[in-house]
PDB file with one MODEL, atoms N, CA, C and O in Angstrom:
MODEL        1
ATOM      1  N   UNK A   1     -12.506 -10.285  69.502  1.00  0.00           N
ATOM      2  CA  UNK A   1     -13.446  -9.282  69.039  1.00  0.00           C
ATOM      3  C   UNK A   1     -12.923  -8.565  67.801  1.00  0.00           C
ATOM      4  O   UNK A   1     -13.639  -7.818  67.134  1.00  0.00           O
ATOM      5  N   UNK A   2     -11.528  -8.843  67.494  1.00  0.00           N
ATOM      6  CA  UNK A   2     -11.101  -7.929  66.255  1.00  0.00           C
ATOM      7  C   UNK A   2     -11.340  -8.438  65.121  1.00  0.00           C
ATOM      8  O   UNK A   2     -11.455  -7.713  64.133  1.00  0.00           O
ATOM      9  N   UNK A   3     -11.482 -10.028  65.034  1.00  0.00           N
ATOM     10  CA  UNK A   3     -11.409 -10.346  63.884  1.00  0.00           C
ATOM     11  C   UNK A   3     -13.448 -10.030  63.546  1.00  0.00           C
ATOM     12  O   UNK A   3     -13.951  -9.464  62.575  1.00  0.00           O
ATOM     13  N   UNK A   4     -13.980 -10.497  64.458  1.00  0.00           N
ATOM     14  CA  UNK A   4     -15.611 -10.374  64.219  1.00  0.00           C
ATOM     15  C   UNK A   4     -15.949  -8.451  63.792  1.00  0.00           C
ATOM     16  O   UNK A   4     -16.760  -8.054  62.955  1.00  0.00           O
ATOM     17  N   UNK A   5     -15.289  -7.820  64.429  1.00  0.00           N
ATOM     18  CA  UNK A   5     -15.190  -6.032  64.210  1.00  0.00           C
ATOM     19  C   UNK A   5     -15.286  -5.967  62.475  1.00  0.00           C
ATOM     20  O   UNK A   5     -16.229  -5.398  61.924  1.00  0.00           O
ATOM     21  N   UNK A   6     -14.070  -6.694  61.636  1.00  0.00           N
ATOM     22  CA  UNK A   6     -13.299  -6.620  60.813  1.00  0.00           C
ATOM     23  C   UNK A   6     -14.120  -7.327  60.016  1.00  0.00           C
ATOM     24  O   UNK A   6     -14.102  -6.778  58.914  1.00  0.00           O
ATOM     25  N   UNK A   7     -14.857  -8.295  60.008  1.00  0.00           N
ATOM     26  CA  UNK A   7     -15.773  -9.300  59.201  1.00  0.00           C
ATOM     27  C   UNK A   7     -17.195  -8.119  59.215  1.00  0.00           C
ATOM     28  O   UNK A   7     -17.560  -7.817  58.079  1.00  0.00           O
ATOM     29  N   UNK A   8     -18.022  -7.431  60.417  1.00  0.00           N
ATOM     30  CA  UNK A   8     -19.049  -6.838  60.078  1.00  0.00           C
ATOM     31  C   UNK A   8     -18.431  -5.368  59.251  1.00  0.00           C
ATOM     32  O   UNK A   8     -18.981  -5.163  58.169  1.00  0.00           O
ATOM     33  N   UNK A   9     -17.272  -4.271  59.693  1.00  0.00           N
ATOM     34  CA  UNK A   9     -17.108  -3.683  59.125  1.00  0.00           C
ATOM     35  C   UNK A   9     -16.858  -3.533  57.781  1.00  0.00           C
ATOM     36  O   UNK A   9     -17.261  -2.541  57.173  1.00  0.00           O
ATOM     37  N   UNK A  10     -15.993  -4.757  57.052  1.00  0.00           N
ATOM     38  CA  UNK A  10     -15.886  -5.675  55.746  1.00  0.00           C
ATOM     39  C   UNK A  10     -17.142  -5.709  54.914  1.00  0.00           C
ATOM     40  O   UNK A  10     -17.182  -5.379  53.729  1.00  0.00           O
ATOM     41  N   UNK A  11     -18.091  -6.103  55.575  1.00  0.00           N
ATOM     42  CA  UNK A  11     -19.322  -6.285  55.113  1.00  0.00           C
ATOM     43  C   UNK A  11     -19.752  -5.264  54.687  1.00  0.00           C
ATOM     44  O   UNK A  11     -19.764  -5.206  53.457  1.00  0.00           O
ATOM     45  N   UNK A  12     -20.260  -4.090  55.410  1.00  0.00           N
ATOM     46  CA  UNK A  12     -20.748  -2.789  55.037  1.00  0.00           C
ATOM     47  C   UNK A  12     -19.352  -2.289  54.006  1.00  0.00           C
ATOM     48  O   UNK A  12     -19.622  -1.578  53.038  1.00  0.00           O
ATOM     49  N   UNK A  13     -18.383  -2.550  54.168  1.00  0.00           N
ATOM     50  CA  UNK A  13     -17.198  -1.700  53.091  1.00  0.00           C
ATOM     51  C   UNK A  13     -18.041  -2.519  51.545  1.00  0.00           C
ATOM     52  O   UNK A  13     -18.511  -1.881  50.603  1.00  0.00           O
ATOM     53  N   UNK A  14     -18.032  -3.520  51.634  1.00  0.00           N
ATOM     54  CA  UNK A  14     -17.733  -4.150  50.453  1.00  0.00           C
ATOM     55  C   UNK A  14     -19.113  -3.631  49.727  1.00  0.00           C
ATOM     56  O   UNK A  14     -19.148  -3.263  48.552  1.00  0.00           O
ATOM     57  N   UNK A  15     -20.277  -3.661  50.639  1.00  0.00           N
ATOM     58  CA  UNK A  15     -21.831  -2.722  50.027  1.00  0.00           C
ATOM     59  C   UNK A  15     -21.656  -1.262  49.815  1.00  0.00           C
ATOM     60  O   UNK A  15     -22.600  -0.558  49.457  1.00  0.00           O
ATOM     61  N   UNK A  16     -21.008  -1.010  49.932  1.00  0.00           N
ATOM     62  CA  UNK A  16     -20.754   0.516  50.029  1.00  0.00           C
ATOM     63  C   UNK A  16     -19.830   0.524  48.958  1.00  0.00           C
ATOM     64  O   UNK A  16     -20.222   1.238  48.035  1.00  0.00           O
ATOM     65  N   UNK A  17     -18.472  -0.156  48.714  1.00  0.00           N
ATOM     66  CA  UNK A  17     -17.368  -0.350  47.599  1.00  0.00           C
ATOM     67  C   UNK A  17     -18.322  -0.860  46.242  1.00  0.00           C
ATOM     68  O   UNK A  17     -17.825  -0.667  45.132  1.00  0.00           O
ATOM     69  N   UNK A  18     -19.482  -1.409  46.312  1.00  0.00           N
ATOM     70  CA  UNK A  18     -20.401  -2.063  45.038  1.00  0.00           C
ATOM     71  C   UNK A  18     -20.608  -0.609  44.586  1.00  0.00           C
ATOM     72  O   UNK A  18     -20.275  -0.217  43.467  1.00  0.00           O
ATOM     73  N   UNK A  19     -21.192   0.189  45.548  1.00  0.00           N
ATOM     74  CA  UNK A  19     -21.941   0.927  45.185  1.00  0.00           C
ATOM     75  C   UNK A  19     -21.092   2.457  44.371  1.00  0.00           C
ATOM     76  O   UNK A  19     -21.690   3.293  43.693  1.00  0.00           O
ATOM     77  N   UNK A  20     -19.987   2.463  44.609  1.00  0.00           N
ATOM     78  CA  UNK A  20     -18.324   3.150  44.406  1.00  0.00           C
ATOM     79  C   UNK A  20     -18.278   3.057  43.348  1.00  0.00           C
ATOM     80  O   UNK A  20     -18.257   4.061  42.637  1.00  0.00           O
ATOM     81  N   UNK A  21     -18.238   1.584  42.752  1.00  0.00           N
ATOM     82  CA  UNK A  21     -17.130   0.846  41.360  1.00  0.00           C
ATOM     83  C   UNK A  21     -18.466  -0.101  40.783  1.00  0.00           C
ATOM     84  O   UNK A  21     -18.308  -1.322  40.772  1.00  0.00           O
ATOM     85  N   UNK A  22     -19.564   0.381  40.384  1.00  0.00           N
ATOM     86  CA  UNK A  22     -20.195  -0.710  39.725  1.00  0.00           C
ATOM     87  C   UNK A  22     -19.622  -0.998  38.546  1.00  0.00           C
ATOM     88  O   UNK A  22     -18.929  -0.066  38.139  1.00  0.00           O
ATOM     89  N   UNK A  23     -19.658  -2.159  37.680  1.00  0.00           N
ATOM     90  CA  UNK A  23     -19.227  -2.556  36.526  1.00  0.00           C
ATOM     91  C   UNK A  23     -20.034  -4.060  36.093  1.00  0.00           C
ATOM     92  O   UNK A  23     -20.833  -4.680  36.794  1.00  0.00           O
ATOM     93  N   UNK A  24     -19.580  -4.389  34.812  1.00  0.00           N
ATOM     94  CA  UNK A  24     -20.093  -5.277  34.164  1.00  0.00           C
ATOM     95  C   UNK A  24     -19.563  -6.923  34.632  1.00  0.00           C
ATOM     96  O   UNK A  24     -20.203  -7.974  34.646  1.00  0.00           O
ATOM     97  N   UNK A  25     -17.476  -6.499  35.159  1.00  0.00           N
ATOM     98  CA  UNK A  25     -17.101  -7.870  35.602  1.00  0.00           C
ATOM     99  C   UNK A  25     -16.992  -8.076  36.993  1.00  0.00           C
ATOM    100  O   UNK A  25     -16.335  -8.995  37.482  1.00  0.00           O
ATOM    101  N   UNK A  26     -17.976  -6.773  37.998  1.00  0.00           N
ATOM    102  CA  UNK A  26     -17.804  -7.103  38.956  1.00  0.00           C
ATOM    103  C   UNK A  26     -18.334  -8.262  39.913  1.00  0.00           C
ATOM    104  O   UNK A  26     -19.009  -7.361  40.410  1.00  0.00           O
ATOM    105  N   UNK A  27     -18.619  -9.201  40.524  1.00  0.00           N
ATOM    106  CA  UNK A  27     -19.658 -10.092  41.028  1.00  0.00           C
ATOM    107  C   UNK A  27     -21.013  -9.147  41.124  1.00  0.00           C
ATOM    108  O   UNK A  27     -21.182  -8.000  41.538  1.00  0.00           O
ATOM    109  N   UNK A  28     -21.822 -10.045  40.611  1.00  0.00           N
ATOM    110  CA  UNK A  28     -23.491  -9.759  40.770  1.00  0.00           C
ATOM    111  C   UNK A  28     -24.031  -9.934  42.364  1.00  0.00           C
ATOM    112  O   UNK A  28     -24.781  -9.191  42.999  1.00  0.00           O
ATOM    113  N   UNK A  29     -23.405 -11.126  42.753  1.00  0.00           N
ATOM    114  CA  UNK A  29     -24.521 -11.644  43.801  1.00  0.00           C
ATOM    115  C   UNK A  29     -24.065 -11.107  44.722  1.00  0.00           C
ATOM    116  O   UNK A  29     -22.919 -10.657  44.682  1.00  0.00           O
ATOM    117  N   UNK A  30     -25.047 -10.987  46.080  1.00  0.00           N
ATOM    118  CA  UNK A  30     -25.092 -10.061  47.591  1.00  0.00           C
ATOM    119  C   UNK A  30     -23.523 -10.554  47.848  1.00  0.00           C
ATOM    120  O   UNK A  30     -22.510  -9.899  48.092  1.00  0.00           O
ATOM    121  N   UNK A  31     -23.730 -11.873  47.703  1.00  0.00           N
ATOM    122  CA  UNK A  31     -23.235 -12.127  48.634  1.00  0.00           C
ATOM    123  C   UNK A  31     -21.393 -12.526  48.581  1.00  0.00           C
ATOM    124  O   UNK A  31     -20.612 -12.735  49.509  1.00  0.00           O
ATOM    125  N   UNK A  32     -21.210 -12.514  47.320  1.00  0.00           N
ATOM    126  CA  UNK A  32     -19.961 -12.503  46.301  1.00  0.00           C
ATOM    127  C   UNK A  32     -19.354 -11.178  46.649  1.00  0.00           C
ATOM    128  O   UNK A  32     -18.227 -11.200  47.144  1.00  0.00           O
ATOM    129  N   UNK A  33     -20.075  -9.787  46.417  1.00  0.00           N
ATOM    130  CA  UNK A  33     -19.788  -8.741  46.910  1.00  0.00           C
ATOM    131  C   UNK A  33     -19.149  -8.436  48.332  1.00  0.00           C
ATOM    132  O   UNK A  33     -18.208  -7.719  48.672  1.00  0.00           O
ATOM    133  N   UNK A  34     -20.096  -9.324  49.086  1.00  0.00           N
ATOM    134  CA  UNK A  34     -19.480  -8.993  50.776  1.00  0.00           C
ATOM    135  C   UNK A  34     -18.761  -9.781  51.006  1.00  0.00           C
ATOM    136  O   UNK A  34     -17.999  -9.362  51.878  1.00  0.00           O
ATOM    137  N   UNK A  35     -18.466 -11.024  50.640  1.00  0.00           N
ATOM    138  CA  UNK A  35     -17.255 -11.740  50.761  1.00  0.00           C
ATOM    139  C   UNK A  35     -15.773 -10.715  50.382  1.00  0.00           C
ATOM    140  O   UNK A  35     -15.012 -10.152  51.168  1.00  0.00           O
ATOM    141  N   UNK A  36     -15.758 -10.753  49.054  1.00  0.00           N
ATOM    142  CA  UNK A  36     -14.690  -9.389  48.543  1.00  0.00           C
ATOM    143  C   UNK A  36     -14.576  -8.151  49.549  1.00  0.00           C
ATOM    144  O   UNK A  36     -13.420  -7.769  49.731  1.00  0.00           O
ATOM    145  N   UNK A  37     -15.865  -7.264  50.426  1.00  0.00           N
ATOM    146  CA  UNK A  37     -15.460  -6.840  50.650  1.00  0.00           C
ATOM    147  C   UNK A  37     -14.819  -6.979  52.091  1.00  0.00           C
ATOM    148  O   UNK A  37     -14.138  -6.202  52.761  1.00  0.00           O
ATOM    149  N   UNK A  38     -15.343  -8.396  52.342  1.00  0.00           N
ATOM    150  CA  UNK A  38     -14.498  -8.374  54.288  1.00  0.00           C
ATOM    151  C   UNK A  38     -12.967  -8.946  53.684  1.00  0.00           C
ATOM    152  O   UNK A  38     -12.091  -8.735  54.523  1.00  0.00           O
ATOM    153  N   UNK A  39     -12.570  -9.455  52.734  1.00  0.00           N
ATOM    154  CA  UNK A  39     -11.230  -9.253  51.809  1.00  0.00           C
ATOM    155  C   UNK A  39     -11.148  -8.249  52.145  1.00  0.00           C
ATOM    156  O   UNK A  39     -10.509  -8.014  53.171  1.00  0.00           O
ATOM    157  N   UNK A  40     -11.617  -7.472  51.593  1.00  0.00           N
ATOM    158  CA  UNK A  40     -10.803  -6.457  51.379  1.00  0.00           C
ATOM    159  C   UNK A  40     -10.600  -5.340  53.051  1.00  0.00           C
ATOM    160  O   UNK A  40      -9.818  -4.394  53.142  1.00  0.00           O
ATOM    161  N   UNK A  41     -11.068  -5.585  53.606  1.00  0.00           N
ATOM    162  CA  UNK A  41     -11.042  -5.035  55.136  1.00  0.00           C
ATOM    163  C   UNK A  41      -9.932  -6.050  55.704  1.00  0.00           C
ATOM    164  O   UNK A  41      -9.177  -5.475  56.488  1.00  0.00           O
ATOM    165  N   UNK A  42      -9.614  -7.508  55.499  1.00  0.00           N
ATOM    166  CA  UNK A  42      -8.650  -7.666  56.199  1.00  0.00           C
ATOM    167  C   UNK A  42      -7.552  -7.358  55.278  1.00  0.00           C
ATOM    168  O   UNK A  42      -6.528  -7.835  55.768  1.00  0.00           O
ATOM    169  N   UNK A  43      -7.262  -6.682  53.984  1.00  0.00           N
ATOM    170  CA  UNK A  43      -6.293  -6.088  53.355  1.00  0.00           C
ATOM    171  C   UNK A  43      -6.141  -4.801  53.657  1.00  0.00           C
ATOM    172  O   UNK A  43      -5.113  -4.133  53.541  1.00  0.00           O
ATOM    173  N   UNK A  44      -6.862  -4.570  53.926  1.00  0.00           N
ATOM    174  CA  UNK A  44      -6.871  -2.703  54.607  1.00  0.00           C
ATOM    175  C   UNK A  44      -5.959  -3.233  55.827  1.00  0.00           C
ATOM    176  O   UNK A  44      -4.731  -3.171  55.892  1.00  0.00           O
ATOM    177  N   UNK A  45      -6.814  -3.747  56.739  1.00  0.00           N
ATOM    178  CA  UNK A  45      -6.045  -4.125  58.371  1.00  0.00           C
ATOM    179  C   UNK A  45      -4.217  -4.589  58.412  1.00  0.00           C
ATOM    180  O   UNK A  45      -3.278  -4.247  59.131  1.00  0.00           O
ATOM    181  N   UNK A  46      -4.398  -5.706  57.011  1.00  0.00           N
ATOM    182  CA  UNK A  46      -3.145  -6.173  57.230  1.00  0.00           C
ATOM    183  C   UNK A  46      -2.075  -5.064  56.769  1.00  0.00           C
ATOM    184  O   UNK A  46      -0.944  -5.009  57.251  1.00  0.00           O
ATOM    185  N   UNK A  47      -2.559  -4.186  55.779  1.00  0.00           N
ATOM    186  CA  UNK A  47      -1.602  -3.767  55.256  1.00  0.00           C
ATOM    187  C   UNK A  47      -1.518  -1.836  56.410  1.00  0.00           C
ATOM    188  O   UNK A  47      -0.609  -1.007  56.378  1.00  0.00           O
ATOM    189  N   UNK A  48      -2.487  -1.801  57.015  1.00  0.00           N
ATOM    190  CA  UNK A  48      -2.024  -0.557  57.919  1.00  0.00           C
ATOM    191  C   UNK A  48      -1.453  -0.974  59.005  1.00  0.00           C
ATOM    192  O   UNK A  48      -1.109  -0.084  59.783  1.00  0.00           O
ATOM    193  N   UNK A  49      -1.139  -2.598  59.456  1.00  0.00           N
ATOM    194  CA  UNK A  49       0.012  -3.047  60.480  1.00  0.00           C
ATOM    195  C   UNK A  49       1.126  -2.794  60.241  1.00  0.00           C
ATOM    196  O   UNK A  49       2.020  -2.258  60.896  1.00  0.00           O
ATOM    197  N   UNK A  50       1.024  -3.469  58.606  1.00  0.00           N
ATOM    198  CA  UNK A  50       2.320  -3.597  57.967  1.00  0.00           C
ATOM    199  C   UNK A  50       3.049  -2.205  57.851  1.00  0.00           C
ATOM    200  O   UNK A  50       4.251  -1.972  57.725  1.00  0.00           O
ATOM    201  N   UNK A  51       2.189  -1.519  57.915  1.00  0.00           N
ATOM    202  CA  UNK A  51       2.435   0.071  57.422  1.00  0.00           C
ATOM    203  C   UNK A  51       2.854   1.028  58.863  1.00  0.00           C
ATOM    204  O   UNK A  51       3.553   2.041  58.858  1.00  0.00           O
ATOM    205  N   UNK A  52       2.236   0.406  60.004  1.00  0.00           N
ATOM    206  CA  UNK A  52       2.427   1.487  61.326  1.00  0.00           C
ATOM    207  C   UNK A  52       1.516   2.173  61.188  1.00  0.00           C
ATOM    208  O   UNK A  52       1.568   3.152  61.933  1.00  0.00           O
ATOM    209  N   UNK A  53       0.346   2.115  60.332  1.00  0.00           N
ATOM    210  CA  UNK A  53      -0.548   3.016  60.849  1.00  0.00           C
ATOM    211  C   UNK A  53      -1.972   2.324  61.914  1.00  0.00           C
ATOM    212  O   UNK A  53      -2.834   3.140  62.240  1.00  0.00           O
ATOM    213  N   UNK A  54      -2.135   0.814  62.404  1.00  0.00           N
ATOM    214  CA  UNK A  54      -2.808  -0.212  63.186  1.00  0.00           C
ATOM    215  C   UNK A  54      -1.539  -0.394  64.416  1.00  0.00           C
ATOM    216  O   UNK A  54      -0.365  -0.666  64.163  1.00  0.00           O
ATOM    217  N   UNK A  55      -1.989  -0.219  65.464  1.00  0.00           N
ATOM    218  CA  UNK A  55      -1.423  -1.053  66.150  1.00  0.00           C
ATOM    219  C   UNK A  55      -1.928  -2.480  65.638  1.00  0.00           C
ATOM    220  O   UNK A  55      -2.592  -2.735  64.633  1.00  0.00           O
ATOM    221  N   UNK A  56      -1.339  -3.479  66.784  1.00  0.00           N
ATOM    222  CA  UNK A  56      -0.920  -4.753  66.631  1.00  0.00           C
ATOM    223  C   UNK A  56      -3.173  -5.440  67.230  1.00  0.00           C
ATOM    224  O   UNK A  56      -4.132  -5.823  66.559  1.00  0.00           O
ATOM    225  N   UNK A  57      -3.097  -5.365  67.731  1.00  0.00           N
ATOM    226  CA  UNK A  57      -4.603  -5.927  67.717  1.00  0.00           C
ATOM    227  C   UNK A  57      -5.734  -4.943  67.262  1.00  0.00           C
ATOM    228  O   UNK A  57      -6.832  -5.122  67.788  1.00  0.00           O
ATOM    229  N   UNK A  58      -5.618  -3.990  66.410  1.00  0.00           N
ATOM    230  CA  UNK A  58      -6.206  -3.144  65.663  1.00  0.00           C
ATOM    231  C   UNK A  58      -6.864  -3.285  64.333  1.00  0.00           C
ATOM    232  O   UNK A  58      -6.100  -3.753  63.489  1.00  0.00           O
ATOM    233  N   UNK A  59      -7.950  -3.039  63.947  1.00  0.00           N
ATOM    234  CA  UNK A  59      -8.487  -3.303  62.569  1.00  0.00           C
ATOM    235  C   UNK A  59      -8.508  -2.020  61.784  1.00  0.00           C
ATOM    236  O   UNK A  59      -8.323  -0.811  61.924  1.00  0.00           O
ATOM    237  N   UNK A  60      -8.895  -3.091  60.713  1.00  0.00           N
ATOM    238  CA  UNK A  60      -9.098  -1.489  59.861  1.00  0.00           C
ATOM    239  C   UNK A  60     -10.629  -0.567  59.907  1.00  0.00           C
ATOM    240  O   UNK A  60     -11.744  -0.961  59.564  1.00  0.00           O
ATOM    241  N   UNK A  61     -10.336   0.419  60.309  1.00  0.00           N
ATOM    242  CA  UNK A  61     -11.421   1.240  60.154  1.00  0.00           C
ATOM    243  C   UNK A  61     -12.547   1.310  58.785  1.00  0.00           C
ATOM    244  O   UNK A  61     -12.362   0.498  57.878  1.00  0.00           O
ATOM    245  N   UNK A  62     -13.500   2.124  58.695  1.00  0.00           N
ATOM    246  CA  UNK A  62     -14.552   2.096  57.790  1.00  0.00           C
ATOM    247  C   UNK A  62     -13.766   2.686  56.340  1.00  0.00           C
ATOM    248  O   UNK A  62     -13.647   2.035  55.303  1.00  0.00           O
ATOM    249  N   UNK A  63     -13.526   3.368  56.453  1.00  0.00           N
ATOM    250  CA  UNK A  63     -12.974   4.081  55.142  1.00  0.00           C
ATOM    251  C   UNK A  63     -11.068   3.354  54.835  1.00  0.00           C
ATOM    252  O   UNK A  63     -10.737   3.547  53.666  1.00  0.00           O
ATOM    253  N   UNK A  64     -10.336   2.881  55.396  1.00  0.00           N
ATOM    254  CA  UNK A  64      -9.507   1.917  55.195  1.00  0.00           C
ATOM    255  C   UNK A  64     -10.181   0.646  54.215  1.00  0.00           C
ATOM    256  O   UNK A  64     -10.027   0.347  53.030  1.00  0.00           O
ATOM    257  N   UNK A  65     -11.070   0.016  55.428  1.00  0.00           N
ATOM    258  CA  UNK A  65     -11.724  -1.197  54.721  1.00  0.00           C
ATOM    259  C   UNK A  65     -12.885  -0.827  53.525  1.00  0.00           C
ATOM    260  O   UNK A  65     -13.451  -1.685  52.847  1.00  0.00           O
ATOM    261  N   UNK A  66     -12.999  -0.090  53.471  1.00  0.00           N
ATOM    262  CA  UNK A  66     -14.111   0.530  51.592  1.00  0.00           C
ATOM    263  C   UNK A  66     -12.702   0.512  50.603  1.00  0.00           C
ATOM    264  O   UNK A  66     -12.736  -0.213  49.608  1.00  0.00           O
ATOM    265  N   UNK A  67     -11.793   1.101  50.810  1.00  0.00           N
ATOM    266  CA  UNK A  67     -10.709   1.786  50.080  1.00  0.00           C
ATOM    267  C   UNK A  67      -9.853  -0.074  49.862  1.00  0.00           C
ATOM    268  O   UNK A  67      -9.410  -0.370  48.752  1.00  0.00           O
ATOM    269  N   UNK A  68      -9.779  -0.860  50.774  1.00  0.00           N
ATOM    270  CA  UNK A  68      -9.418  -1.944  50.665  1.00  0.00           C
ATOM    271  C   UNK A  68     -10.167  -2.980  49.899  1.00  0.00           C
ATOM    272  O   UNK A  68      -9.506  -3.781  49.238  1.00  0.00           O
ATOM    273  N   UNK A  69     -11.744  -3.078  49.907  1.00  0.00           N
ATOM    274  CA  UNK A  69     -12.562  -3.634  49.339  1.00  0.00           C
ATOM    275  C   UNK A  69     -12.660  -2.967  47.245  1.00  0.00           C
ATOM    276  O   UNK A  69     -12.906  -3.626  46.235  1.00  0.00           O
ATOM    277  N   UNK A  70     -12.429  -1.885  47.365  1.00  0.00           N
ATOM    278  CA  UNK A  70     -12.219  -1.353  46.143  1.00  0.00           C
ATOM    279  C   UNK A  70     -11.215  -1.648  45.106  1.00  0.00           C
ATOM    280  O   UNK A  70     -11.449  -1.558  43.901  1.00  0.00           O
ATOM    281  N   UNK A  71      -9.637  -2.146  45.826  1.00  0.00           N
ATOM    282  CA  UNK A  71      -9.191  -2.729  45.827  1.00  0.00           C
ATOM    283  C   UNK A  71      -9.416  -3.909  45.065  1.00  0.00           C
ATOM    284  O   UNK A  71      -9.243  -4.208  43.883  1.00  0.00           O
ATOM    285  N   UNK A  72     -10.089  -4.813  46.622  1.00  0.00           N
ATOM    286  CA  UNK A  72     -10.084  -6.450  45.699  1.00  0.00           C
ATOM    287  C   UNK A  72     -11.262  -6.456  44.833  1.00  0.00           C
ATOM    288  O   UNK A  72     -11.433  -7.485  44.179  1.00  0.00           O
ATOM    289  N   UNK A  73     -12.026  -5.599  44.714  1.00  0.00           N
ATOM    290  CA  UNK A  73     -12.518  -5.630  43.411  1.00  0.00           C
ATOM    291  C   UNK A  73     -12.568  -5.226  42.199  1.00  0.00           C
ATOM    292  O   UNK A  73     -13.253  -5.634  41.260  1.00  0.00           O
ATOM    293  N   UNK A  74     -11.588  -4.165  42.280  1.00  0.00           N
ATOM    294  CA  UNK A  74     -10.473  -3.975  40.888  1.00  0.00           C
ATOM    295  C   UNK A  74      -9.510  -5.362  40.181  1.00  0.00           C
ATOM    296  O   UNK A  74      -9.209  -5.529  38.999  1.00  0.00           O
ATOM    297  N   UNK A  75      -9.198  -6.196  41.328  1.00  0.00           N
ATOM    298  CA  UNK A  75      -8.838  -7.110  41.320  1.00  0.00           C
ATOM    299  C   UNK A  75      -9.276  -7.939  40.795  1.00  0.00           C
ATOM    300  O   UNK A  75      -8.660  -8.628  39.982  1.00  0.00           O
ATOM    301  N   UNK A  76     -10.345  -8.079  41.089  1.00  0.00           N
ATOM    302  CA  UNK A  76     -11.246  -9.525  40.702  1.00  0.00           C
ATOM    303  C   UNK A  76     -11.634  -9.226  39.596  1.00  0.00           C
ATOM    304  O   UNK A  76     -11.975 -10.126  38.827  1.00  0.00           O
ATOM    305  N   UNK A  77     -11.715  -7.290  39.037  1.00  0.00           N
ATOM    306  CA  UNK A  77     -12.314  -6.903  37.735  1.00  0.00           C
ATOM    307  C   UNK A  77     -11.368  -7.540  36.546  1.00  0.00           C
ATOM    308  O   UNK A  77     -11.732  -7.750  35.390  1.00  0.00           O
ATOM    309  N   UNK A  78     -10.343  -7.742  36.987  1.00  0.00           N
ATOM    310  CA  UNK A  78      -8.858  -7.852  36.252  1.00  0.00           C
ATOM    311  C   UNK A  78      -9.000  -9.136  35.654  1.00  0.00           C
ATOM    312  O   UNK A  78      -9.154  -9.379  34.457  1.00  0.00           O
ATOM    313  N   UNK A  79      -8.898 -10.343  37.094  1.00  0.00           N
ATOM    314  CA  UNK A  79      -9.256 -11.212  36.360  1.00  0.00           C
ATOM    315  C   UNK A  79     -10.419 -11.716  35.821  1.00  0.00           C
ATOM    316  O   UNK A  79     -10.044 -12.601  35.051  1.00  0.00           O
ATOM    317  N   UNK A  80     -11.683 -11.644  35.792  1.00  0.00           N
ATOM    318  CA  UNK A  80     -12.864 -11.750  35.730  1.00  0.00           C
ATOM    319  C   UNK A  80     -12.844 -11.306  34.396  1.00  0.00           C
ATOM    320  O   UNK A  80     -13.399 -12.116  33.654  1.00  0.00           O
ATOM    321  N   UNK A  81     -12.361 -10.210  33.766  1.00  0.00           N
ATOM    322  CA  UNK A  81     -12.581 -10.239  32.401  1.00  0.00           C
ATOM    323  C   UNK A  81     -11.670 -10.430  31.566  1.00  0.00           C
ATOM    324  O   UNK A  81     -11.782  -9.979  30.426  1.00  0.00           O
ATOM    325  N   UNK A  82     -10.055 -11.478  32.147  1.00  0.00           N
ATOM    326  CA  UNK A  82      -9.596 -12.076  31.827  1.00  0.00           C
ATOM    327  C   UNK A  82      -9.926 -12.990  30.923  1.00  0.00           C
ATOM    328  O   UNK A  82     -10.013 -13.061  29.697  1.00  0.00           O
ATOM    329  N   UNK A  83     -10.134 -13.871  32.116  1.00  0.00           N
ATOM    330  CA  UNK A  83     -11.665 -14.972  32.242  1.00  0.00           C
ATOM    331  C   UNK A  83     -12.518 -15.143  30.936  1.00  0.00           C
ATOM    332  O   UNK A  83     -12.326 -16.053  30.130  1.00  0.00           O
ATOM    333  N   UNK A  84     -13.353 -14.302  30.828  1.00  0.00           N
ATOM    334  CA  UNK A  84     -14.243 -13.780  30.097  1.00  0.00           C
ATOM    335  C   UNK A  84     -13.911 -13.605  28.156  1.00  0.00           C
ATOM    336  O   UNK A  84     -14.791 -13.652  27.296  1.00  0.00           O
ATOM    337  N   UNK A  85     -12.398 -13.405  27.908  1.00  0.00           N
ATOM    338  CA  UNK A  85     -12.039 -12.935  26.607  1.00  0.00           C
ATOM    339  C   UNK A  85     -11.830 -14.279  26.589  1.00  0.00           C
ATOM    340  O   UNK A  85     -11.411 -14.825  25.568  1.00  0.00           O
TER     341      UNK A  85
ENDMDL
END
């Protein structure tokens, strides 16, 4: 159940993180967006294990996984207009 928790919460982070950080090199499509942002929810998760703030079968919460999704799409802004020059 943690990893399915972590994929719908992901989802809403990453619509909610679009709506945070719009930009020109961010992905356009729905669905490019929610991919990045359940990324970025299991980067939230992995990295508050790593951190002691998750126990061990614990996900990342809503505002972890937005803050994580913001993240990989700073990320992707990086290279994307890499890319682009």
């Amino acid at each position: 159940m943690g990893i399915l928790w972590t994929i719908i919460i992901g989802f809403i982070a990453g619509v909610i993180a679009k709506f945070i950080m719009p930009g020109d090199n961010e992905p356009s499509g729905f669905i490019m967006t929610t991919i990045l942002g359940i990324v970025g929810a299991f980067v939230a998760t992995y990295l508050g294990q790593a951190l002691g703030w998750y126990g061990p079968g614990e996900g990342a919460g809503l505002i972890g996984a937005v803050v994580g999704a913001i993240i990989v799409l700073f990320v992707y802004g990086l290279f994307a207009s890499r890319r682009t020059t």
